[in-house]
C-alpha positions in Angstrom: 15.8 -67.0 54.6 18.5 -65.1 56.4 17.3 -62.6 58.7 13.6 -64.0 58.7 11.9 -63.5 62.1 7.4 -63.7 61.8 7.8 -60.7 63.5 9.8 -58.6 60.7 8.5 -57.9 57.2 9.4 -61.1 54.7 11.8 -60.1 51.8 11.8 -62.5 49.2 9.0 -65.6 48.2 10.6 -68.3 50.4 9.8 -65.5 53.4 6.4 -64.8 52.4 5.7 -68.7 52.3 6.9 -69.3 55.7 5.2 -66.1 57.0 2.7 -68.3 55.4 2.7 -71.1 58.1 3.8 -68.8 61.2 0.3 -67.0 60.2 -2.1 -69.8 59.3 -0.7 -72.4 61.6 1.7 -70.9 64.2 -0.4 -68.1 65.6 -3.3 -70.8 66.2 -1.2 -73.3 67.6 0.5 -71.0 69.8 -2.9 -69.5 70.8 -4.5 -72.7 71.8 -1.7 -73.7 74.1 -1.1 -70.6 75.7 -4.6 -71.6 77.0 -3.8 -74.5 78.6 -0.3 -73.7 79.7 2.6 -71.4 80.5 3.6 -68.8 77.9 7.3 -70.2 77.9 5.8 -73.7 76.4 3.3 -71.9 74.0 6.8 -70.4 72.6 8.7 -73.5 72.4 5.8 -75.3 70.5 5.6 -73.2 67.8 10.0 -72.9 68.2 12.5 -75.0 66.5 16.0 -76.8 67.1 17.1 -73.8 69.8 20.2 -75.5 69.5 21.2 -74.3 67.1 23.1 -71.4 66.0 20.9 -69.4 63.1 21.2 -66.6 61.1 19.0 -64.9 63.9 21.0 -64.9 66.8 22.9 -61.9 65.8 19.8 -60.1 65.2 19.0 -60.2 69.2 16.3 -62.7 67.8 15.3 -66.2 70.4 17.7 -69.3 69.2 16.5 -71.8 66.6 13.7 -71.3 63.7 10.2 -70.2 63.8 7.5 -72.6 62.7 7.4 -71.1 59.5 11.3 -71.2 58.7 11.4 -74.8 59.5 9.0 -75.9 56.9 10.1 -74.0 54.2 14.1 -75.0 55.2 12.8 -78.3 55.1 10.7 -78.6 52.5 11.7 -76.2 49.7 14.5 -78.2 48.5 12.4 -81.4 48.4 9.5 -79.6 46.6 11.7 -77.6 44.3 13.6 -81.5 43.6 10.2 -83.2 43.0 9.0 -80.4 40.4 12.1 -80.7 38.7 12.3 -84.4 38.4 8.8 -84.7 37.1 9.4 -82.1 34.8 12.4 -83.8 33.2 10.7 -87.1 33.1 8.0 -85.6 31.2 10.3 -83.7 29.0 12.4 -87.3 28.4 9.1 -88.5 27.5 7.8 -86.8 25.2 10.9 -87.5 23.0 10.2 -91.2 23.4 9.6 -92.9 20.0 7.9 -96.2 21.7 5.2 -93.9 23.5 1.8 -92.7 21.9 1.9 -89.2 22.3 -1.7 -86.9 22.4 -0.3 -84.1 20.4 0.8 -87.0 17.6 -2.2 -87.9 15.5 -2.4 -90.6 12.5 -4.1 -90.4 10.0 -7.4 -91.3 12.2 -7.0 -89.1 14.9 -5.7 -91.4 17.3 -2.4 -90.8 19.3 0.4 -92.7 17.6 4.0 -92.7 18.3 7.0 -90.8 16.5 7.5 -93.9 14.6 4.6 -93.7 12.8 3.1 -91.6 10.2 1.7 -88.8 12.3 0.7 -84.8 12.3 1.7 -82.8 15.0 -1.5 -81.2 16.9 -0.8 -77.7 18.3 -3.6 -78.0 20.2 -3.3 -81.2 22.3 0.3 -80.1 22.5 -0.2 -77.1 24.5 -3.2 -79.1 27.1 -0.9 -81.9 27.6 1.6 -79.1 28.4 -0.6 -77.5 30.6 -1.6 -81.1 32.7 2.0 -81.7 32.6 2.4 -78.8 34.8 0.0 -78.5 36.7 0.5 -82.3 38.1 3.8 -81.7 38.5 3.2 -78.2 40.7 0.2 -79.9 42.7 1.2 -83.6 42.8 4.8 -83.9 42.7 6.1 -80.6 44.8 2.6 -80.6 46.7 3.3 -83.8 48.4 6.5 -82.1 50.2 4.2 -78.8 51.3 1.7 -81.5 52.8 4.2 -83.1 54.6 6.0 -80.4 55.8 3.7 -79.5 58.7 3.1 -82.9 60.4 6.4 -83.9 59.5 8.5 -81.5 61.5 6.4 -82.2 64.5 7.3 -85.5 64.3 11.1 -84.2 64.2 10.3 -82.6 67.3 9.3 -85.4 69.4 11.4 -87.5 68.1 14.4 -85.3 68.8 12.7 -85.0 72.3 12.5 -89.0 72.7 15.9 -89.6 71.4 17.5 -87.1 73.8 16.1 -89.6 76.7 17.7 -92.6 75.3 21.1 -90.8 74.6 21.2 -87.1 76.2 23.0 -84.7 74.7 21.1 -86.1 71.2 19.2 -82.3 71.1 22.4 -80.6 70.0 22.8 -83.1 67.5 19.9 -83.5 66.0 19.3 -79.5 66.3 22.8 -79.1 64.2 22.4 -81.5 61.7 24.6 -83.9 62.4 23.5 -86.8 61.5 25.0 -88.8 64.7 28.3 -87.7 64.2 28.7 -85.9 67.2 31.3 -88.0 70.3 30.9 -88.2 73.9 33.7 -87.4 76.2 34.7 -87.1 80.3 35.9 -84.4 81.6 39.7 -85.7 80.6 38.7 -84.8 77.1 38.6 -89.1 76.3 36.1 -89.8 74.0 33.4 -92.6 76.0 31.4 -92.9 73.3 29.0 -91.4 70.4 25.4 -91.1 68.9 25.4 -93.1 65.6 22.8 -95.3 67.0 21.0 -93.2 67.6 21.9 -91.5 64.5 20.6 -94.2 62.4 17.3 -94.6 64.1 16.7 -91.0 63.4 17.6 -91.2 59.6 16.1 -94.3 59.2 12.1 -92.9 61.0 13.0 -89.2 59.4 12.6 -91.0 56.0 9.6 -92.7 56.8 7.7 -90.3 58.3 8.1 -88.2 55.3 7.5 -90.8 52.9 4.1 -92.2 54.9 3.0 -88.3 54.8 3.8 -87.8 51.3 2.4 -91.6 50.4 -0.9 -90.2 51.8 -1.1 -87.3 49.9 -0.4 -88.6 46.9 -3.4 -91.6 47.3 -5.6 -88.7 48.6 -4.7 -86.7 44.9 -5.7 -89.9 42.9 -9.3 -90.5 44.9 -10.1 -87.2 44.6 -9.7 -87.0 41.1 -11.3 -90.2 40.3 -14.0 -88.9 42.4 -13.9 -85.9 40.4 -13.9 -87.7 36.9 -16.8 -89.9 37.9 -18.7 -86.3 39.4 -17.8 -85.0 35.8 -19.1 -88.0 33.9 -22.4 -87.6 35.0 -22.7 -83.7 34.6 -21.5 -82.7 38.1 -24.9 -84.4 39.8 -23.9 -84.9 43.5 -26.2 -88.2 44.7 -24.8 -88.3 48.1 -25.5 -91.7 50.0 -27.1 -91.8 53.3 -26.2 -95.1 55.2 -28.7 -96.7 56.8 -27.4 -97.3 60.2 -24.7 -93.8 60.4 -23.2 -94.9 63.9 -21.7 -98.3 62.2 -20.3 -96.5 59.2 -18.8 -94.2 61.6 -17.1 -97.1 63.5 -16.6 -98.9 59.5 -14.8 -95.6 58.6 -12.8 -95.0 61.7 -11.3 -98.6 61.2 -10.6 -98.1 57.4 -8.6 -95.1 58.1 -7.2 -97.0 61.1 -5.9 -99.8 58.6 -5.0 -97.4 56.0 -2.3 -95.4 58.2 -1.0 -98.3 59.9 -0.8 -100.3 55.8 0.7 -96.7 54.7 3.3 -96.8 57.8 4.4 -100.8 56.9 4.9 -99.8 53.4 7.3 -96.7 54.1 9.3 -98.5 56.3 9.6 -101.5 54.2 10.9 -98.9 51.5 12.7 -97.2 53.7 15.1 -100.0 55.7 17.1 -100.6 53.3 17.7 -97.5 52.0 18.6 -96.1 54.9 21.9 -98.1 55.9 23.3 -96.5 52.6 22.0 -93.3 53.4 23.9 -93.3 56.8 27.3 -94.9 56.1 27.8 -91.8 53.7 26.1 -89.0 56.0 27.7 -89.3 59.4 31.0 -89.0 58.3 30.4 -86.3 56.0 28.9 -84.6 59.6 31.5 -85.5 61.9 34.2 -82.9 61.3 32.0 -80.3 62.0 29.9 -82.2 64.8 30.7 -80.8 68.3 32.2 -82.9 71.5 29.2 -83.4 74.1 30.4 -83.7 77.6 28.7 -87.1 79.5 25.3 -85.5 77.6 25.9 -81.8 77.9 28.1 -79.4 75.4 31.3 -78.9 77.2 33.4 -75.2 77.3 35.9 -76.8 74.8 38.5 -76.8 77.6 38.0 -73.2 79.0 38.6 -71.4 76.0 35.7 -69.3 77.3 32.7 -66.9 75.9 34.3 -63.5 76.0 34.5 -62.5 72.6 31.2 -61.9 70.5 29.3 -64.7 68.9 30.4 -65.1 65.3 28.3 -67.4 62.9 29.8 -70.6 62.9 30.1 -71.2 66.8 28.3 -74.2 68.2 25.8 -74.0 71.3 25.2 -75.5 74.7 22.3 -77.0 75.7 21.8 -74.5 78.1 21.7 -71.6 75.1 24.7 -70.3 75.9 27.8 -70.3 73.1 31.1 -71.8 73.1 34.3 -71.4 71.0 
């Protein structure tokens, strides 16, 4: 992703895929506020963790990551993980003597396990293959692409609402930090530091994500139930008209309703503790390169001063200016 602007020609996949969202859903998004408000809030909509020093900055490019760059830095890993795992758990297995395999027949033609007398079926071998895959690719990393566009949003008022319980919680959120940032006086005597608010952030950052990714994958199931059934019966649609439409709007608003709010209890009941865990290793793995915030604003790290170029690696004020 280095160098990536939605202004300059993408270079490699992971460019053309956030290109991807800066086109579909930046440009739109951006549109439809600059509408309704000034141009400088239209731009910070569709702008990311300014607080941060990029790979950009050098470039003359604004501070922080395009829409586009934020997903994909986000939720490439994730998506890349997920296909992975479910690959290797399929490979595992298939190499499992206890399970009835499709591509094992006996003598029948019914799957049997490697335990039993069996022939091996080319055939079935290369479909199951082919499912395999394809869940994996739609399923498994899919859920991560769904998730990635609500999902930073959230990030972004959450880093918004933190900042108001504990200012100065922008830079660290925007740098990764995990919390691990201190707060100082003017003496340079530390007064306090943000792993409260560190751990509330881990703690809803996981369970946003998984209520997002928990959706999609109970949305992948229904629709292909819905798509077996469809298939059953030769692909005849026999839609159902209700008989009073205005209560099965009001029915359906309140199942969805339940649904996000039963989705929601059961991320967060996965996610509590987990997240302890999570945090006790994190924020001290971040705190040696977590910058001193002055009563809620980066400090000058005792006048050493801005003359000297920016250099990747420097850390940045709130106000979007560097310091040493």
């Amino acid at each position: 992703m280095q160098g990536y602007e939605p202004e300059l020609r993408p270079q490699n996949i992971p460019q053309w895929i956030a290109k991807g969202f800066d086109t579909i859903a930046g440009k739109p998004i951006h549109w439809t506020a600059s509408q309704f408000t000034e141009a400088r809030w239209a731009d910070n909509l569709v702008r990311f963790k300014p607080k941060a020093y990029y790979y950009t900055k050098m470039d003359g490019m604004p501070a922080g990551r395009s829409l586009g760059a934020e997903a994909v830095a986000i939720t490439f890993d994730f998506s890349s993980m997920s296909f992975g795992d479910a690959v290797t758990r399929n490979v595992i297995q298939s190499f499992d003597p206890n399970l009835p395999q499709p591509w094992l027949k006996d003598a029948h033609g019914h799957d049997t396990t490697r335990r039993e007398a069996h022939h091996f079926d080319k055939k079935e071998w290369l479909k199951s293959v082919g499912r395999a895959t394809w869940r994996s690719l739609t399923k498994n990393a899919g859920e991560d692409w769904f998730a990635a566009l609500p999902y930073i949003y959230c990030m972004k008022w959450q880093r918004q609402a933190l900042s108001k319980w504990r200012p100065g919680f922008k830079l660290v959120a925007d740098n990764n930090n995990n919390g691990g940032s201190l707060i100082i006086n003017e003496r340079g005597e530390i007064t306090g530091d943000y792993q409260a608010p560190g751990v509330v952030d881990l703690w809803s950052r996981f369970t946003v994500y998984n209520v997002f990714t928990l959706m999609f994958r109970d949305g992948y199931d229904w629709l292909g139930n819905r798509f077996k059934k469809i298939a059953a019966h030769q692909y005849h649609l026999h839609p159902h008209i209700p008989d009073n439409p205005a209560l099965a709007v009001i029915l359906g608003v309140g199942k969805t309703a339940r649904y996000f709010v039963k989705s929601f209890i059961k991320a967060s009941l996965f996610m509590v503790p987990a997240v302890p865990f999570f945090w006790i290793t994190r924020t001290p793995q971040s705190k040696w390169k977590s910058p001193l915030v002055l009563g809620g604003a980066a400090p000058d790290q005792f006048g050493l001063g801005t003359t000297r170029p920016v250099r990747r690696g420097d850390s940045l004020r709130p106000d979007g200016t560097f310091f040493v």
